[in-house]
C-alpha positions as CSV (number, residue, x, y, z in Angstrom):
1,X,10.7,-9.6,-0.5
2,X,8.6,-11.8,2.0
3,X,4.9,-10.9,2.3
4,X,4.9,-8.6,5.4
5,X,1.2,-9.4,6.7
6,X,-0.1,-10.3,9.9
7,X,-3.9,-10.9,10.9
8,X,-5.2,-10.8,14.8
9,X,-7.6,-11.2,16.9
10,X,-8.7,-10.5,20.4
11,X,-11.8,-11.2,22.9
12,X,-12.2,-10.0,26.1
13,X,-15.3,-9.2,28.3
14,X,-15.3,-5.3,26.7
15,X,-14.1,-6.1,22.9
16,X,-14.4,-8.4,20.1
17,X,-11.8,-7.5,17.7
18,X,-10.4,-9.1,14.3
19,X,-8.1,-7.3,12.2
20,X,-5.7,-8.0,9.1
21,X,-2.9,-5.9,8.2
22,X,-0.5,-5.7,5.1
23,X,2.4,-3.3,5.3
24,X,3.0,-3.1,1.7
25,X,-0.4,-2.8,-0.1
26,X,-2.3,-0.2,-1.2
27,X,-4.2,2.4,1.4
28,X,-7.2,-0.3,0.8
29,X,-9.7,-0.3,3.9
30,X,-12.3,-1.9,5.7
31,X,-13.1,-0.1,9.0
32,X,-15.5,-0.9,11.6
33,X,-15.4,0.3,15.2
34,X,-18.9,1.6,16.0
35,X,-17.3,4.7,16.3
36,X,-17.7,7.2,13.0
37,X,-14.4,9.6,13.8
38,X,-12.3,6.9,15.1
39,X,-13.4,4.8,11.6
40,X,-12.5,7.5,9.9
41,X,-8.8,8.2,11.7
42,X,-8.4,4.5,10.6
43,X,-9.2,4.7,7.1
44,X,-6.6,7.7,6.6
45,X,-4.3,5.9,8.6
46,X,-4.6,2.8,5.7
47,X,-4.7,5.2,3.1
48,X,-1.8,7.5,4.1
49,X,0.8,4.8,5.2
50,X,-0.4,2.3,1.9
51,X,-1.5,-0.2,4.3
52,X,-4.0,-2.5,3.5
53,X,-6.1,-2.6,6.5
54,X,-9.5,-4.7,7.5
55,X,-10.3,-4.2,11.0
56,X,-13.8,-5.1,12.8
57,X,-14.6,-4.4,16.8
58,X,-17.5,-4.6,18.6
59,X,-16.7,-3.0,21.8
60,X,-19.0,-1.9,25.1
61,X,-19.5,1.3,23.8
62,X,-22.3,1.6,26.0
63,X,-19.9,2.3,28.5
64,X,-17.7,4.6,27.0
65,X,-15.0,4.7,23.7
66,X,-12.2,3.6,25.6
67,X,-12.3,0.4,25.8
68,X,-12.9,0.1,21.9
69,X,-10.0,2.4,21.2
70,X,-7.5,1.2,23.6
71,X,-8.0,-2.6,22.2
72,X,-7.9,-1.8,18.6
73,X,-4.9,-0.4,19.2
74,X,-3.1,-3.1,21.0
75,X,-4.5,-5.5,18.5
76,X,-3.0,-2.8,16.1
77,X,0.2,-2.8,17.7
78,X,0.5,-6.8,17.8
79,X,0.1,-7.4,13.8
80,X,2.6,-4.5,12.9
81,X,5.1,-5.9,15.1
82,X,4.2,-9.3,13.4
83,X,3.9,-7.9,9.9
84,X,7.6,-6.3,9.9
85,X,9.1,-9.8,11.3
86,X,12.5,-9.6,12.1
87,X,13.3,-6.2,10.5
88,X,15.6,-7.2,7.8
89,X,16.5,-4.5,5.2
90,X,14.1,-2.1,7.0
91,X,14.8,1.5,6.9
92,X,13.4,1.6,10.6
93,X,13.7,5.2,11.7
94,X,11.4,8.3,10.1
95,X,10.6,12.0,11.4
96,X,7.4,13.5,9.8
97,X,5.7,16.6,10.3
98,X,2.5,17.1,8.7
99,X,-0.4,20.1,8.5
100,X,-3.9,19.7,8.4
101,X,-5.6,23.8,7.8
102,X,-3.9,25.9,11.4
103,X,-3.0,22.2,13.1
104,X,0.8,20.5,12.6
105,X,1.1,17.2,13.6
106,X,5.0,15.8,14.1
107,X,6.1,12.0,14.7
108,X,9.8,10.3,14.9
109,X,9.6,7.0,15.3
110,X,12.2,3.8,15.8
111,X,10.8,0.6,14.9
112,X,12.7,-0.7,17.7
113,X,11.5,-3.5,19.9
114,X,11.6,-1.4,22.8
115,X,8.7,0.3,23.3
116,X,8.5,3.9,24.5
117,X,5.9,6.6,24.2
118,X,6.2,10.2,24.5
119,X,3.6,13.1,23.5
120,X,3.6,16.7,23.5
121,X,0.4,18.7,23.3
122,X,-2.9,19.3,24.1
123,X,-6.7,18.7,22.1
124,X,-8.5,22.1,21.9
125,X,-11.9,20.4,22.0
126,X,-12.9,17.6,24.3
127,X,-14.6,15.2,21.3
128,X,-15.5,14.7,18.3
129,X,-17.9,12.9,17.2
130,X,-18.5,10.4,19.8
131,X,-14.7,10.2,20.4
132,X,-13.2,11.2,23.3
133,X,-9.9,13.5,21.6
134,X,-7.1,12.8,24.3
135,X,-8.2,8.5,23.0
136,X,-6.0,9.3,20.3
137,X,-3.1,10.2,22.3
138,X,-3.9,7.3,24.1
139,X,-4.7,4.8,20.8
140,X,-1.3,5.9,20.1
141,X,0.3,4.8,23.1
142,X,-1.6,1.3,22.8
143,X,0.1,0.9,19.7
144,X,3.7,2.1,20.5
145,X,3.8,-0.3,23.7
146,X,2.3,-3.4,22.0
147,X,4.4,-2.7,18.2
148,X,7.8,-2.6,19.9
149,X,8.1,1.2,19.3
150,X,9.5,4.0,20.4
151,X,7.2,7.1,19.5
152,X,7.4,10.5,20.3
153,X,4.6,13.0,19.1
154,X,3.6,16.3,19.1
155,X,0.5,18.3,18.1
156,X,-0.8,21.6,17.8
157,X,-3.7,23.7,16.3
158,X,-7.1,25.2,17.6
159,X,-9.4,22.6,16.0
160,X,-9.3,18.9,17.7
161,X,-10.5,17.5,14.5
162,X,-7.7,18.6,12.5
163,X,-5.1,18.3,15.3
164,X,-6.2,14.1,15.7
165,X,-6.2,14.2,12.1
166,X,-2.9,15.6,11.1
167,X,-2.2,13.0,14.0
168,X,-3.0,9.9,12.3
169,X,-1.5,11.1,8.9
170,X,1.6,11.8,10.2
171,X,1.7,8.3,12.2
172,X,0.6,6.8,9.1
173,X,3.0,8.4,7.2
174,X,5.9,7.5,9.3
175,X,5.3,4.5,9.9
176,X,5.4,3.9,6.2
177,X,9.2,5.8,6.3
178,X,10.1,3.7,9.0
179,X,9.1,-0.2,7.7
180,X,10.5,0.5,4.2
181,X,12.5,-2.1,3.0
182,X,16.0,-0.3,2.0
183,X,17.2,-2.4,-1.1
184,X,21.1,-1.8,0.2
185,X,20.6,-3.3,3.8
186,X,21.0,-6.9,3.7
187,X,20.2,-7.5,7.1
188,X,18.6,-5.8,10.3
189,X,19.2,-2.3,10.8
190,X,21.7,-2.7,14.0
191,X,24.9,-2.9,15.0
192,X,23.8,-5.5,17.7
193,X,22.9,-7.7,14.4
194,X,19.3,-7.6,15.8
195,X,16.5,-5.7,17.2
C-alpha cells in the first residue's frame, strides 16, 4: 500500500495554519488551535478515525472562533483529499451512527470528489467552552467542500457538548469506513474508472 499522507499549510490575514495528516496511523495527536473544546473535537477525531494528526493555528481569535475553525477545516479538507490520492482499492462509502450519554450522532459519507454537504439538527446550547456549537456544523461543511465529499449529518441530544462530540466521533469514525483500502478492489471504486 502507498503511504497515504499529506501535510498543508495555509496563511491568510486571519490564520496561520500548518497541519500533517496520515490516514493510516494510529489515533496519534498533536492539537493546537487556541481553542480548548475545538482541540479537544480534534484530538478524538485523530484518535477515533486512527489518524495520525499534527495540526497548529494561530488564528484572530480576538475576533471571534470562526475564522480559526472555518480554516482548519479547509486546510483539513485539502490534506484528506491529498492523503487518499486517487482512491484506488478504497472502500469509499460508510454510514455510522454513534451515541455519546442522551445525544446520537449519524454520518454517511461518499468519498466522492464532488463535494456536497447536508445536516440535520440543532445544538441545544449556544457554546462550549469558547466555541461557538453551530462552528462544528460549519467545520464540517469546510471540510466536506474542500475533501471532495459528500456528507450528510445528523444530530440530536439535549447537551451541545455531547451532541458536537458524538459529532466528531462519528465523522471520525466514518471517515475511517470510508478511506479503507478493500484488499479485493484493484482499482477505483467506480464504474466511470475514476472519481
Amino acid at each position: 500500500m502507498t503511504d497515504r499522507t499529506a501535510e498543508r499549510s495555509r496563511g491568510t490575514a486571519e490564520t496561520e495554519i500548518e497541519c500533517s495528516l496520515d490516514l493510516d496511523g494510529d489515533g496519534d495527536a498533536e492539537i493546537e488551535t487556541g481553542i480548548a473544546f475545538f482541540d479537544h473535537m480534534l484530538t478524538a477525531f485523530a484518535t477515533h478515525g486512527l489518524f495520525d494528526l499534527t495540526l497548529q493555528c494561530e488564528g484572530d481569535l480576538g475576533i471571534d472562533d470562526h475564522h480559526t475553525v472555518e480554516d482548519v477545516g479547509i486546510v483539513l479538507g485539502d490534506a484528506l483529499k491529498e492523503a487518499v490520492g486517487d482512491k484506488s482499492g478504497m472502500v469509499r462509502y460508510a454510514d455510522r451512527r454513534v451515541p455519546l450519554d442522551e445525544a446520537v450522532a449519524s454520518v454517511v459519507v461518499d468519498v466522492s470528489g464532488r463535494p456536497r454537504f447536508y445536516f440535520d439538527g440543532e445544538f441545544s446550547q449556544d457554546s462550549v467552552g469558547e466555541l461557538t456549537s453551530d462552528m462544528a456544523r460549519h467545520f464540517a461543511e469546510s471540510l466536506a467542500m474542500n475533501a471532495g465529499l459528500t456528507l450528510h449529518l445528523e444530530v440530536e441530544g439535549e447537551n451541545a457538548h455531547h451532541e458536537i462530540e458524538a459529532l466528531f466521533k462519528c465523522l471520525a469514525r466514518a471517515l475511517d469506513d470510508a478511506t479503507r483500502i478493500d484488499e479485493r478492489r484493484g482499482g477505483t471504486p467506480s464504474t466511470k474508472g475514476q472519481l
